[in-house]
DSSP file (Angstrom, degrees, kcal/mol; ACC not computed):
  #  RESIDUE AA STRUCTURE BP1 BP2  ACC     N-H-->O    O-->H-N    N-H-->O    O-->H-N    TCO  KAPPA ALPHA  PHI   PSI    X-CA   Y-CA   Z-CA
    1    1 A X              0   0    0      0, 0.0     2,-0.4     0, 0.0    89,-0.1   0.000 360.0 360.0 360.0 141.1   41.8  159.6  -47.1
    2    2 A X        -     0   0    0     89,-0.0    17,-0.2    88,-0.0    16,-0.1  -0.981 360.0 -93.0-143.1 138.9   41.8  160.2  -50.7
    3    3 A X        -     0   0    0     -2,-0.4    14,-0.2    14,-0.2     3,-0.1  -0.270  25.7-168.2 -70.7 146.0   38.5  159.7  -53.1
    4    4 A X  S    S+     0   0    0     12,-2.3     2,-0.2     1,-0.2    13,-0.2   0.660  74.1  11.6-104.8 -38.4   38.0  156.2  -54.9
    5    5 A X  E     -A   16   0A   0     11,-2.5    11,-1.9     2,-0.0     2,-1.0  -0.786  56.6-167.9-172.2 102.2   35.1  157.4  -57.3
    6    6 A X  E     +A   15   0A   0     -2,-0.2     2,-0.5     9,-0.2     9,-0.2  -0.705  20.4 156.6-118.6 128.5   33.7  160.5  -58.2
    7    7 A X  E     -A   14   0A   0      7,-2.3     7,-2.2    -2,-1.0     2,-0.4  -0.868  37.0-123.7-133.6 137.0   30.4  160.6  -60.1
    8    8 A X  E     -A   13   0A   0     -2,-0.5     2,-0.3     5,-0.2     5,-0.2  -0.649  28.0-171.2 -87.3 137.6   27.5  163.5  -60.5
    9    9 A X  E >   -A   12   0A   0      3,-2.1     3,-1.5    -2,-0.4     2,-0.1  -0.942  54.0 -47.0-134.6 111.3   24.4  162.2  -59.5
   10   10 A X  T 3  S-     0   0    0     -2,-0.3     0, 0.0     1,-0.3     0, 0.0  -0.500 124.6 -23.7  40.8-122.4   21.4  164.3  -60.2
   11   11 A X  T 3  S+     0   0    0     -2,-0.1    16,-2.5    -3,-0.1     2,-0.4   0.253 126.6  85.8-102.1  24.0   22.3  167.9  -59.0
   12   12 A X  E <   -AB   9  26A   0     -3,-1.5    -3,-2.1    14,-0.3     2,-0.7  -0.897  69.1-140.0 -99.5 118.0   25.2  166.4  -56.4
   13   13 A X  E     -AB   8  25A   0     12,-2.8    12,-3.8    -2,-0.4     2,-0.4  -0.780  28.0-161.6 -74.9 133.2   28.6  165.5  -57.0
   14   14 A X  E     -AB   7  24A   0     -7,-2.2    -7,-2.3    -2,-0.7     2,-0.5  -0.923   6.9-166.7-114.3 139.3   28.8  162.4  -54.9
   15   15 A X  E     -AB   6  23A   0      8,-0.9     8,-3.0    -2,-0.4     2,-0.4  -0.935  10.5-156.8-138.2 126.8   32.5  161.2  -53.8
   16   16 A X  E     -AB   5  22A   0    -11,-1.9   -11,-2.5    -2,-0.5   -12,-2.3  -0.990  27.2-148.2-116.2 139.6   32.9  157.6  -52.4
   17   17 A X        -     0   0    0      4,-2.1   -14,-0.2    -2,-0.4     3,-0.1  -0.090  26.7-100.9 -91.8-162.9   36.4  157.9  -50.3
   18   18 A X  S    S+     0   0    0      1,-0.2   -15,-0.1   -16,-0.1    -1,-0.1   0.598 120.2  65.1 -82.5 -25.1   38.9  155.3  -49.7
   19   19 A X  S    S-     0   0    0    -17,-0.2    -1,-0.2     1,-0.1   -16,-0.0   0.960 117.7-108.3 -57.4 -41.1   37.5  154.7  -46.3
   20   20 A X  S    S+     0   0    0      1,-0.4    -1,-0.1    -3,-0.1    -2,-0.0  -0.089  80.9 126.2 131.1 -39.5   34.1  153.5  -47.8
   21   21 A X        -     0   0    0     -5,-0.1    -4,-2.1     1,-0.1    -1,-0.4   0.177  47.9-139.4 -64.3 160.9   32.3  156.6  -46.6
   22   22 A X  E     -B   16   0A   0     -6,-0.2     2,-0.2     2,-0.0    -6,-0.2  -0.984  16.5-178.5-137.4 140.1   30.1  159.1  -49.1
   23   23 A X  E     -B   15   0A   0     -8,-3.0    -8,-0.9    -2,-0.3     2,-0.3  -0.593   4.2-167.6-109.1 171.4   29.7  162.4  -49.5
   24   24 A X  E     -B   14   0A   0    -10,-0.2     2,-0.5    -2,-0.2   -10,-0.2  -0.875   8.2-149.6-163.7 144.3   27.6  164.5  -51.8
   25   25 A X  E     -B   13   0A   0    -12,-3.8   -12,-2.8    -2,-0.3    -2,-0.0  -0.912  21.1-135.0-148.1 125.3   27.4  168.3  -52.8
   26   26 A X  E  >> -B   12   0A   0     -2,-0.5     4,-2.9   -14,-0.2     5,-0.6  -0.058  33.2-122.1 -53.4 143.9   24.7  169.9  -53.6
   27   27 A X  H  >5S+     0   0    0    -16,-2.5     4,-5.7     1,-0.2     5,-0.3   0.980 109.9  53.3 -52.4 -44.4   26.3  171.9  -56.9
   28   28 A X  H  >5S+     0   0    0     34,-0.2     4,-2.2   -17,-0.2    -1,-0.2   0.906 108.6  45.5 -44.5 -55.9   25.3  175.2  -55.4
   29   29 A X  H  >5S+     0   0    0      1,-0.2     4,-1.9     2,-0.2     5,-0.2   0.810 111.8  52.9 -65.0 -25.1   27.0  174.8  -52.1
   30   30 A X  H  X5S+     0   0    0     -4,-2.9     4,-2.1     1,-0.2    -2,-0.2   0.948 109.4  45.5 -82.1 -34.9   29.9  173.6  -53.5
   31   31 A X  H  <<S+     0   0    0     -4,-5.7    -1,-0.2    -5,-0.6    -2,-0.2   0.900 112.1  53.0 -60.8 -20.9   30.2  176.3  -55.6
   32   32 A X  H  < S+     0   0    0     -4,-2.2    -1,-0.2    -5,-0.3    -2,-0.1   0.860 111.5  49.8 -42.6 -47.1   29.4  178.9  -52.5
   33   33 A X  H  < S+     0   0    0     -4,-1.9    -2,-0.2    -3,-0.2    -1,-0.2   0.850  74.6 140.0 -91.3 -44.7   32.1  177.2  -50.8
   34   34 A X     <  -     0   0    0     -4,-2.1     6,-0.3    -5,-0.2    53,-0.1   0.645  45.5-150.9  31.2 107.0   34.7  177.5  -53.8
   35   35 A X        +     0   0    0     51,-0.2    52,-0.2     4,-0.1    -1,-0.2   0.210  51.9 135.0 -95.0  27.4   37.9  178.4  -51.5
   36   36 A X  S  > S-     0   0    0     50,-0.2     4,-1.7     1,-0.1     5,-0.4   0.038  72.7-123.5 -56.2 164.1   39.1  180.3  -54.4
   37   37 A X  H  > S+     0   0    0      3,-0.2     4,-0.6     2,-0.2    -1,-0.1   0.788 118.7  57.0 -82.7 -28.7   40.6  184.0  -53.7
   38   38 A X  H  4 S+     0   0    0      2,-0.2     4,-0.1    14,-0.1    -1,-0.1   0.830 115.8  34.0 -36.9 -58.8   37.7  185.0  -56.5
   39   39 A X  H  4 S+     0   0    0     13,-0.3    14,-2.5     2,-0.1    17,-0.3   0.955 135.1  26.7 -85.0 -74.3   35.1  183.4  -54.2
   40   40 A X  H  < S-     0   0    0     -4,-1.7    14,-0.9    -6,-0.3     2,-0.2   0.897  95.4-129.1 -90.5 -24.5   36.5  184.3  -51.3
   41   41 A X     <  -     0   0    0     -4,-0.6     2,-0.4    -5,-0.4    10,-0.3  -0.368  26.0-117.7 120.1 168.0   38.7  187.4  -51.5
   42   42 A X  E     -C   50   0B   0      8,-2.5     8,-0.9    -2,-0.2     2,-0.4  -0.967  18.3-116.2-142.1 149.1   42.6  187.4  -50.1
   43   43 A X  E     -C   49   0B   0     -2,-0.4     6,-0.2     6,-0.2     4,-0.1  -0.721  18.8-143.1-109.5 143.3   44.2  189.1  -47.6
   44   44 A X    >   -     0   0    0      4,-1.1     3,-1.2    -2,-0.4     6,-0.0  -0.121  47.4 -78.6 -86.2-167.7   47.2  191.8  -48.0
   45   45 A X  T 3  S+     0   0    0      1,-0.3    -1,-0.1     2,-0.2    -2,-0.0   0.333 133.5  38.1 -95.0  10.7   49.9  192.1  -45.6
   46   46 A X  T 3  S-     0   0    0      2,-0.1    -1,-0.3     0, 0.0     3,-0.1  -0.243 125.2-101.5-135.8  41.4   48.1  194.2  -42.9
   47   47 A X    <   +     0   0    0     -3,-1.2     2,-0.3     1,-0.2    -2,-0.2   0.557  54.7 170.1  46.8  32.1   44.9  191.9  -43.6
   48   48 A X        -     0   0    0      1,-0.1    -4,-1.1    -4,-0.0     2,-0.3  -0.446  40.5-130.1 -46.4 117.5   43.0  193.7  -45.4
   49   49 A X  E     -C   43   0B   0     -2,-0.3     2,-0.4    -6,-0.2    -6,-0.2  -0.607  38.8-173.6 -77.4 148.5   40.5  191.4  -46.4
   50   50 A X  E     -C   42   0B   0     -8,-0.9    -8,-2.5    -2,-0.3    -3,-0.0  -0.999  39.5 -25.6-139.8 137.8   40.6  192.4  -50.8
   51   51 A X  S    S+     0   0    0     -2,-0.4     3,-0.4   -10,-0.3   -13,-0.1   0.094  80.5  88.3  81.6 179.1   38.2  191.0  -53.4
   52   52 A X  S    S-     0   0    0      1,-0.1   -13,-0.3     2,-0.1   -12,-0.2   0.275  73.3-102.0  71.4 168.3   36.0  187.9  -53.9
   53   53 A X    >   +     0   0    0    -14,-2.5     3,-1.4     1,-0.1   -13,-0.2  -0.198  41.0 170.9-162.5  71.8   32.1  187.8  -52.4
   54   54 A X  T 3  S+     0   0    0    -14,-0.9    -1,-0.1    -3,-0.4   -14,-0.1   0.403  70.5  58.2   3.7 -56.1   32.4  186.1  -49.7
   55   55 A X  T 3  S+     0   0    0    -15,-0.0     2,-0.8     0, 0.0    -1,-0.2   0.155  86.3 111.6-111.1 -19.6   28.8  186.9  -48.5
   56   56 A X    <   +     0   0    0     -3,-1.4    -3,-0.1   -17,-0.3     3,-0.0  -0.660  22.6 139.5-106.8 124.7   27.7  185.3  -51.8
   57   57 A X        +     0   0    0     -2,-0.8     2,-0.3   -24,-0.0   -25,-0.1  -0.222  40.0 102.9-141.1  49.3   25.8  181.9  -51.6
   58   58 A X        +     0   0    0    -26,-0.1     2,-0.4     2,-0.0   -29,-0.0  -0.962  33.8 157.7-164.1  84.8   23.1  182.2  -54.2
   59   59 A X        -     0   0    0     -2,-0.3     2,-0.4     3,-0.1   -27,-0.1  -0.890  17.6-176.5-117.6 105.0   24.1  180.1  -57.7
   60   60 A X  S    S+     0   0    0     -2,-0.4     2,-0.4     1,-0.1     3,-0.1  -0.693  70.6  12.8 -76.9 111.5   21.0  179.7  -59.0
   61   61 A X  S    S+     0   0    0     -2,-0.4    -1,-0.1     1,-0.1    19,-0.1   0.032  89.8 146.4 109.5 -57.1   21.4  177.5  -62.3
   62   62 A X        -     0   0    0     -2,-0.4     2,-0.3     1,-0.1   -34,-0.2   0.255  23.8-178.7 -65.1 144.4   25.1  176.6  -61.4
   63   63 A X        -     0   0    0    -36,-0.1    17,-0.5    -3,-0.1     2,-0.5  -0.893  27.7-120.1-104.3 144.5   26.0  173.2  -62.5
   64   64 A X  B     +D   79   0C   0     -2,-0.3    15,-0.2    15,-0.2     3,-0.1  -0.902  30.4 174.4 -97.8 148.0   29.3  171.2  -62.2
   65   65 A X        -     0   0    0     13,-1.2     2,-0.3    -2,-0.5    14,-0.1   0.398  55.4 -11.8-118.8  -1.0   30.7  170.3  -65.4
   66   66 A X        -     0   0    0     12,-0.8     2,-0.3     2,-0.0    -1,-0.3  -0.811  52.0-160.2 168.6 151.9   34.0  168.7  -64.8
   67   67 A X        -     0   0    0     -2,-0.3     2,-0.2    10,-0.2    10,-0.2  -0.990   3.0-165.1-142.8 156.1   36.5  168.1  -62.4
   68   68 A X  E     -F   76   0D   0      8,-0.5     8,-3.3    -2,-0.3     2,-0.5  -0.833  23.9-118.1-127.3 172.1   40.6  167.1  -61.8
   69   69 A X  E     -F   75   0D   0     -2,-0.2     2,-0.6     6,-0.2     6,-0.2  -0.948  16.0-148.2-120.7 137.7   42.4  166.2  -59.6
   70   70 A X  E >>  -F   74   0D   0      4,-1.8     3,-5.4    -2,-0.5     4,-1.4  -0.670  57.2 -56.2-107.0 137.2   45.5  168.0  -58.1
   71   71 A X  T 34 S-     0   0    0     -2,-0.6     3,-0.0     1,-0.2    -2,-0.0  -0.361  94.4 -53.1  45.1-139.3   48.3  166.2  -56.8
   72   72 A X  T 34 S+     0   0    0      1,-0.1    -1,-0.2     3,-0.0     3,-0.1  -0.318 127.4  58.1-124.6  39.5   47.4  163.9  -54.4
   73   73 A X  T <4 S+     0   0    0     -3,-5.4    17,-1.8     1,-0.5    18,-0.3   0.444 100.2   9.9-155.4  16.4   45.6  166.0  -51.9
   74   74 A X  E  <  -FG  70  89D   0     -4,-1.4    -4,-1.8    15,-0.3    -1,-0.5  -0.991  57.1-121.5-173.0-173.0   42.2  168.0  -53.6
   75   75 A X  E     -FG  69  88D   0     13,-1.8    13,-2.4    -2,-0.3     2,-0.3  -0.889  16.0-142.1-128.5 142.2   40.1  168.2  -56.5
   76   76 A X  E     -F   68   0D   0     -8,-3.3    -8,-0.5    -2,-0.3    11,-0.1  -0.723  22.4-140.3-130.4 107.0   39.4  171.3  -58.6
   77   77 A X        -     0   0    0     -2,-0.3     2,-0.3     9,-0.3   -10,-0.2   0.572   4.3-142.1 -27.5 155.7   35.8  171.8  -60.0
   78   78 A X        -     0   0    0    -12,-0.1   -13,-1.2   -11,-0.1   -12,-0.8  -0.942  22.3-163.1-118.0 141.1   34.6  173.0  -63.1
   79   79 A X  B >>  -DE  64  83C   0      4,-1.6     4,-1.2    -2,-0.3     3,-0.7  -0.820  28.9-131.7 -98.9  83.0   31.2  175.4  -63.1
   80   80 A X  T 34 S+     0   0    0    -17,-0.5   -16,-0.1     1,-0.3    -1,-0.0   0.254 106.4  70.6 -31.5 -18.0   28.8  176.4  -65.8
   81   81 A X  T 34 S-     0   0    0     -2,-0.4    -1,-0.3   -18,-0.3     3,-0.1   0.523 125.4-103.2 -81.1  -3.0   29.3  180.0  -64.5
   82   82 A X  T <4 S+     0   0    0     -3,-0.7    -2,-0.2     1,-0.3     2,-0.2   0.556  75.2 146.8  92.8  11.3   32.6  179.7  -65.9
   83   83 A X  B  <  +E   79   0C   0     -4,-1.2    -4,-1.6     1,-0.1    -1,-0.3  -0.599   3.3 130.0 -89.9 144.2   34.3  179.2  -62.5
   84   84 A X        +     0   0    0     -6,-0.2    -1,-0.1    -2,-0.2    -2,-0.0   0.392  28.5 102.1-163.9   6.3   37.1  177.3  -62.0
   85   85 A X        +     0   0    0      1,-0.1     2,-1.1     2,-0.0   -48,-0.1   0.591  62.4 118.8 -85.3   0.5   40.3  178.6  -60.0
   86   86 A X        -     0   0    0    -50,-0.1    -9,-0.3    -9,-0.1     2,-0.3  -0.581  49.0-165.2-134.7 149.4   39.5  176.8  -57.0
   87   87 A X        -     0   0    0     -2,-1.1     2,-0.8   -52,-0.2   -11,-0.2  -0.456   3.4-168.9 -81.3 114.0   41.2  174.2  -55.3
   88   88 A X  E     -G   75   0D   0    -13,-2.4   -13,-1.8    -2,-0.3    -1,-0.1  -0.837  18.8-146.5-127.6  94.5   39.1  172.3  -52.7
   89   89 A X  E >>  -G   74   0D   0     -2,-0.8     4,-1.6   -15,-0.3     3,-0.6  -0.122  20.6-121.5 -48.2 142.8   41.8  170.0  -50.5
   90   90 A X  H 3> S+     0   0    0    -17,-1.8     4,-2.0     1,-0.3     5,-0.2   0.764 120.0  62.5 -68.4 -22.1   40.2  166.7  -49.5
   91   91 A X  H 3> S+     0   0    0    -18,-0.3     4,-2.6     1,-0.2    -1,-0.3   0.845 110.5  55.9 -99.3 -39.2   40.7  167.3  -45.6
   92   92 A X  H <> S+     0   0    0     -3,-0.6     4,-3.4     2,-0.2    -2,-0.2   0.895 108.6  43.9 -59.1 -46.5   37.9  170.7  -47.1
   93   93 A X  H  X S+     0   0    0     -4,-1.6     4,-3.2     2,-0.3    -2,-0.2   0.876 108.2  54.3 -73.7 -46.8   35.6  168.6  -48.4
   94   94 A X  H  X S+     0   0    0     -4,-2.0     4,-1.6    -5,-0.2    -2,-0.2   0.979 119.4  38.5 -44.8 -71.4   35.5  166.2  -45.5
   95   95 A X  H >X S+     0   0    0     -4,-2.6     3,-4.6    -5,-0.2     4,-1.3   0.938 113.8  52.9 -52.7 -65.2   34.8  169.1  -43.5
   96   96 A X  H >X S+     0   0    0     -4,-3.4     4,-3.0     1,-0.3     3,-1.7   0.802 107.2  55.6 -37.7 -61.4   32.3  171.0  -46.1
   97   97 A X  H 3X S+     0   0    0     -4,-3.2     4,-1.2     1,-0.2    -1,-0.3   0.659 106.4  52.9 -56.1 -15.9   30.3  167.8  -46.3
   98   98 A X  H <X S+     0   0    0     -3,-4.6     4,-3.5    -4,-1.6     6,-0.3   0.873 108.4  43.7 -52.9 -61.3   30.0  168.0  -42.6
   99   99 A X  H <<>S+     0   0    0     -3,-1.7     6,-1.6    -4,-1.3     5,-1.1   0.857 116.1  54.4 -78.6 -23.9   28.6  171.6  -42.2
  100  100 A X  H ><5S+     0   0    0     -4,-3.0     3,-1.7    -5,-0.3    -1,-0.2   0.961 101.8  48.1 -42.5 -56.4   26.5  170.7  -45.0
  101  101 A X  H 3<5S+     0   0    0     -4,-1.2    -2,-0.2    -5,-0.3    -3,-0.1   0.922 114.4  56.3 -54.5 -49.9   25.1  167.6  -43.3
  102  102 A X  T 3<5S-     0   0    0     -4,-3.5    -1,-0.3     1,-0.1    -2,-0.1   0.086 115.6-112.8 -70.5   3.2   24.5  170.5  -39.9
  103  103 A X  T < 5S+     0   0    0     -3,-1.7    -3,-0.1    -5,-0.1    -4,-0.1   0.346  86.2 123.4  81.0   1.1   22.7  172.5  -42.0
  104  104 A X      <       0   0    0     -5,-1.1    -4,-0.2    -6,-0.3    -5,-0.1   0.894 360.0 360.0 -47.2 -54.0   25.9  175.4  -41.7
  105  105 A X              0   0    0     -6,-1.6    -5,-0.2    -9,-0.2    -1,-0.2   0.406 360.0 360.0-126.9 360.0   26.7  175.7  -45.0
């Protein structure tokens, strides 16, 4: 499933998919959810978890301000906070809009 049309609508990016289906994220959660190494932190080779803040889900303000698309399989965001390294895979988004929808995320 790969998105057809993606257009900001008030403070939601909203994505119609090839399926038919729609999503929307709020800017704040999507930025929470950012599956960046930044955002979330990366792990070294005895798993250390290193970096990132995780734990942080509080963008107050945050706007999205542009987005691409990479290859053929996710989209990567633009922020007003200046954020931007991370890659959010379609098969993520599907899901995020989920845990949204379930009040998880």
């Amino acid at each position: 499933m790969r998105p057809e049309d993606i257009q900001i609508i008030g403070q939601e990016v909203a994505i119609r998919w090839s399926d038919g289906s729609e999503d929307y994220f709020p800017f704040e959660k999507l930025r929470a959810a950012s599956p960046s190494a930044s955002n979330q932190g990366e792990r070294d080779l005895f798993g250390n978890l290193i970096g990132g803040n995780p734990g942080q889900t509080h963008f107050p303000g945050v706007v999205v301000t542009g987005w691409m698309p990479v290859g053929g399989y996710a989209i990567q965001f633009r922020f007003s906070d200046g954020h931007a390294s991370g890659l959010y895979p379609f098969s993520y988004l599907k899901d995020l809009s989920k845990a949204i929808a379930d009040g998880r995320a």
